[in-house]
N, C-alpha and C positions, 0 to 999 in steps of 0.2 A: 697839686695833683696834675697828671698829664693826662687829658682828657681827649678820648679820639673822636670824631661826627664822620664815618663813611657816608658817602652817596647809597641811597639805597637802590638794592637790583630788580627788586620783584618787582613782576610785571604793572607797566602802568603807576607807579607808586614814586610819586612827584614830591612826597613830602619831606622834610628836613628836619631832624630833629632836634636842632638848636634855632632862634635867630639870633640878628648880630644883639641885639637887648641882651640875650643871654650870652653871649660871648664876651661883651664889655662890662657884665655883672663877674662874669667867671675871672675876669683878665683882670679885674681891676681887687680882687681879693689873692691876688698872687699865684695864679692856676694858668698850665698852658695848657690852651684849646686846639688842636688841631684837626681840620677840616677838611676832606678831598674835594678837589677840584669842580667845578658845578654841582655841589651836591644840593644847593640852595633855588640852583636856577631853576626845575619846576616848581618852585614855590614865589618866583621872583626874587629871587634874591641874589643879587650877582656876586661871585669871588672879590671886587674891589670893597664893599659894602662891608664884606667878613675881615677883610684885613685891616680897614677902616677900624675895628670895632677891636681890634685887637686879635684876630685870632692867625696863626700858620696855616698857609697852604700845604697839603699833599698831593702829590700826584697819584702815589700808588694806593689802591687798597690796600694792599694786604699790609702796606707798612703804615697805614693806619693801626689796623692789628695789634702788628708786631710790635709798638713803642706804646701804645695808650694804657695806661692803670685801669682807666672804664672806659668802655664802649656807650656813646647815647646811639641810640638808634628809633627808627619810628615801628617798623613792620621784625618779623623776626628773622633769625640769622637761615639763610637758605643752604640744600647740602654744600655749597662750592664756599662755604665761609665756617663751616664746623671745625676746620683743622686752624683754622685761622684763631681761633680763642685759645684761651692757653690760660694754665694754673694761676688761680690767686686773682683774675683781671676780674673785674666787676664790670656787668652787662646790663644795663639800664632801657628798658624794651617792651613795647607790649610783646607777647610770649605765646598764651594759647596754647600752651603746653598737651591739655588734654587731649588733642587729638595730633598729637606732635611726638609718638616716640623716640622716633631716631632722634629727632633732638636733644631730647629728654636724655639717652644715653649719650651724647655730643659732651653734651655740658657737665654731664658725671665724670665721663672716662675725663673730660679735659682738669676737671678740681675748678669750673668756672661758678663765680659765684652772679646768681646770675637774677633780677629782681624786674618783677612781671607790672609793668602799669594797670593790667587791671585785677591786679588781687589785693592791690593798696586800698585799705579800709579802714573808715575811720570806727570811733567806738558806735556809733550811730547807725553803722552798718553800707554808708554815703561809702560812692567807689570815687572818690574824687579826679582820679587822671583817665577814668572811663565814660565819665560824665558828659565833658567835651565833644569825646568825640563820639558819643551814643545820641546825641545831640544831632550832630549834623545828619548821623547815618538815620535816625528817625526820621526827620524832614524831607532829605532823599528821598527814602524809601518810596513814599506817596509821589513824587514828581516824577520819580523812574518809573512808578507804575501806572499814573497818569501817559507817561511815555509811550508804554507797551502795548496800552490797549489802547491805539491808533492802529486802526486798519495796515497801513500801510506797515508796519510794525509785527504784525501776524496776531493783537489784538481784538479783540469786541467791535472793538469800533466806536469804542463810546466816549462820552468828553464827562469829566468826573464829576462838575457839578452838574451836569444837564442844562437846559433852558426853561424859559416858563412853557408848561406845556408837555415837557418831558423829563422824565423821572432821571435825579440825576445817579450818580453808580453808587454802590454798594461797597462800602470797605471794610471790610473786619479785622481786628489789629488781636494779635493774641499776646498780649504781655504788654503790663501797661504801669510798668517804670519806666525810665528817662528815653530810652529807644520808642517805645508804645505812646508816652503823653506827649513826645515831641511832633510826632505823627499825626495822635490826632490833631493834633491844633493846625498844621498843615492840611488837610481831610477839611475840617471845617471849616477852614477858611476858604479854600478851593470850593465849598458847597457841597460837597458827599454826605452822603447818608452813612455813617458812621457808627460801627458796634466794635466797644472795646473788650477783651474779656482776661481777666486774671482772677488768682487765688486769693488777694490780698483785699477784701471787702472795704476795707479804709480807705486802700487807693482806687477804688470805685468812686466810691463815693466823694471822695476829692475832686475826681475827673468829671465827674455828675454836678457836683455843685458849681464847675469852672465852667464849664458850658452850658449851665439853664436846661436842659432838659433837650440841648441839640443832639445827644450822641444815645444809642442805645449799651448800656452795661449787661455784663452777662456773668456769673460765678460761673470758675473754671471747671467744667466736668464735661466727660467725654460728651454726653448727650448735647451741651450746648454748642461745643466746638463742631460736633457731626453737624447739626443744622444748618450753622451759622457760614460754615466752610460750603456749603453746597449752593447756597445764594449769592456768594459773594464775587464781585467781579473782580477785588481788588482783595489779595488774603497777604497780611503783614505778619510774618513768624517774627516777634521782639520780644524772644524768652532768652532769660539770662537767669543761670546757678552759676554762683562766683567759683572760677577757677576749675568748672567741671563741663562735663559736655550737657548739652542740652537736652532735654528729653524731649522723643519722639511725639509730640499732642498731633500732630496730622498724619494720617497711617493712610497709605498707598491707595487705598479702597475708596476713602475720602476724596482724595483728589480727582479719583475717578468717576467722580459722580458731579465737577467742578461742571458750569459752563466752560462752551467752548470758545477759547478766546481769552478767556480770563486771565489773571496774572498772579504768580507768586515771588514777592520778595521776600527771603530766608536772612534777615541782620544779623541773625541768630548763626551763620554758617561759618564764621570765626572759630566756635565753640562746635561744629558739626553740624548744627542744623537741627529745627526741628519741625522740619516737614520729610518726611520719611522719602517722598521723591525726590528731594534734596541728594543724590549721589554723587554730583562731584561737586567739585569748587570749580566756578568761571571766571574769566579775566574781563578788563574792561574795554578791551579790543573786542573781546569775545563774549558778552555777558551772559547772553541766553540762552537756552532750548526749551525744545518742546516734548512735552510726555503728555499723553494724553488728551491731546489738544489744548492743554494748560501752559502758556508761556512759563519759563520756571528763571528767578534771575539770582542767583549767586555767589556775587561777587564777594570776596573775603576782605578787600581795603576799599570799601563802598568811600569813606570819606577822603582817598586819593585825588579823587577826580574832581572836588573842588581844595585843590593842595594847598593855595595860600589861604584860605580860610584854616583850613586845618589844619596847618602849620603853625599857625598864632594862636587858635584857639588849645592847642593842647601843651604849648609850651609856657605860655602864660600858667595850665597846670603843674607841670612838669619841674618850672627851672626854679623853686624853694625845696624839691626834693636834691634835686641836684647840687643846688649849694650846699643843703647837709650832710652829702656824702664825701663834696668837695673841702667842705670845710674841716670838718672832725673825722674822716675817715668811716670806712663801712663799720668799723664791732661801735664805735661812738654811737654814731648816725643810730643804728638799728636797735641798741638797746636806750636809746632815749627818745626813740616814735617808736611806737605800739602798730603805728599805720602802715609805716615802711617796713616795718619785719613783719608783718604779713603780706607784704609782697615778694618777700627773699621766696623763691620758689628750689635754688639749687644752690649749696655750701659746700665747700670742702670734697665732692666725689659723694654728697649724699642729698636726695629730693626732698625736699624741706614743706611742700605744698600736700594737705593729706586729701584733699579733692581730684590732684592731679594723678595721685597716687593709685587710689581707688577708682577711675575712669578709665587707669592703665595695668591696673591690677599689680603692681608693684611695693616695693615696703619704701615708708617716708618718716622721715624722724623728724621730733619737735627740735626745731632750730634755735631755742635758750640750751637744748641739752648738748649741743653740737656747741655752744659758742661758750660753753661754760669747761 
């Protein structure tokens, strides 16, 4: 298979989504890799290192594009790369579809078939190429928001764990899977005063018995989250519904009742956000603003900014999917993982994601009945 790796464009976004590991796993099962030009170097990894390893240089994008069977990519295809996909190519990407429609028609009108990293699920319900990188963006979240509330920053002014003597800050993490439990553990170890709150009583009480009784749990209902959001100097939205937008749990009123100073980090803004003053998406030139005196921070590729980290950790997940698409072809591949055809999101000119579907109010067809 002729496999393409563009440099990605979006803002700030250093990562690559191949290393040479994966390019001398691909080269060396009889597949050509081809790579653009520094597409490696924010992650360190230099064009001599990729050619070492077996893989073609590119110079141009678009003829990236133009010759590859699949696209890997890390972040998703922006409007100046929509015409650039073309019938039949398989598109290997996190996606985020839901709040993506022009895309969404991109990849139909083009017949791109196109398979989303984080709607890959195993039968256990585990997002395994979401996990990685929900991982870092969890741990971030607390450091960036240790960040923020630095005076000089437009912050509280306060240092997260405190001293003896003074109380240290206040973090409330709302969603407390792999973005939420990574967080905490960051939180606690920083010394914050810590309240996690989800739906999932299980995963309470897992996170309860991991920390001895350092963090406060909360069951998700509006009345906890109202309280809990009005104390908090440090508020972590890490809610995740696979393949759909996020619902709203902090509603504008809330926020406004926040100290001033305080900080929100939205992980959750990939999927739209779900803090209701969440209204746009920021960059990492640009991360923040203010509403309501609430620092508010947004970023959509949080794990960009430590790229060679994130670059290995998610290709490590990544490149056993990639040999089985490389190896046996997509209809092989897809009808022999269960994992990987829920992440096919778009087939043949039809949405194959019924989450994406209904977030866009669109019709989605089951993808055995499309491949059958």
């Amino acid at each position: 298979m002729l496999i393409g790796v563009p440099k990605e464009i979006k803002t700030n976004e250093d990562r690559v989504a191949v290393t040479p590991a994966g390019v001398q796993a691909l080269a060396g099962t009889g597949h050509r890799v081809l790579i653009e030009v520094g597409a490696g170097l924010g992650s360190g990894i230099t064009d001599e290192v990729y050619i070492s390893a077996g893989a073609e240089l590119i110079a141009d994008h678009s003829d990236i594009f133009e010759r590859s069977e699949m696209i890997l990519k890390v972040k998703e295809p922006l409007p100046g790369e929509y015409n650039l996909l073309h019938e039949g190519q398989v598109l290997f990407t996190y996606l985020h579809l839901a709040r993506e429609p022009e895309l969404v028609a991109a990849l139909i009108n083009n017949k791109v078939t196109s398979i989303a990293y984080e709607t890959i699920q195993l039968e256990n319900g585990v997002l395994p190429l979401l996990i990685p990188m929900s991982e870092v963006a969890g741990k971030m979240a607390v450091q960036i928001g240790a960040h923020f509330l630095e005076k000089p920053y437009g912050g509280r002014g306060i240092l997260l764990g405190g001293v003896p003597g003074v109380p240290a800050a206040d973090v409330v993490i709302i969603g407390a899977g792999t973005v939420g439990a990574s967080a905490v553990s960051v939180a606690v170890g920083m010394g914050a005063q810590v309240t996690v709150i989800d739906l999932d009583a299980d995963r309470l009480r897992y996170l309860d018995g991991l920390y001895g009784g350092r963090i406060t749990t909360l069951a998700s209902n509006q009345f906890n989250i109202n309280q809990s959001v009005r104390y908090a100097d440090l508020l972590i939205g890490a809610v995740l519904v696979v393949g759909a937008k996020a619902p709203k749990l902090v509603s504008e009123s809330m926020v406004k009742e926040m100290k001033s100073g305080s900080v929100i980090v939205d992980v959750a803004i990939d999927q739209g956000g779900s803090i209701e003053t969440i209204d746009r998406v920021t960059t990492h030139s640009d991360p923040v603003y203010n509403k309501y005196g609430v620092i508010h921070y947004a970023v959509a590729n949080m794990p960009g900014a430590v790229a060679r980290t994130s670059t290995f950790a998610l290709t490590n997940a990544t490149l056993p999917y990639v040999m089985k698409l490389a190896n046996y072809g997509f209809f092989s591949a897809v009808s022999n993982d269960i994992a990987l055809a829920r992440g096919v999101n778009t087939y043949n000119g039809r949405l194959t994601c019924r989450a994406v579907g209904e977030s866009l109010n669109i019709d989605s067809y089951e993808l055995g009945c499309l491949l059958s």
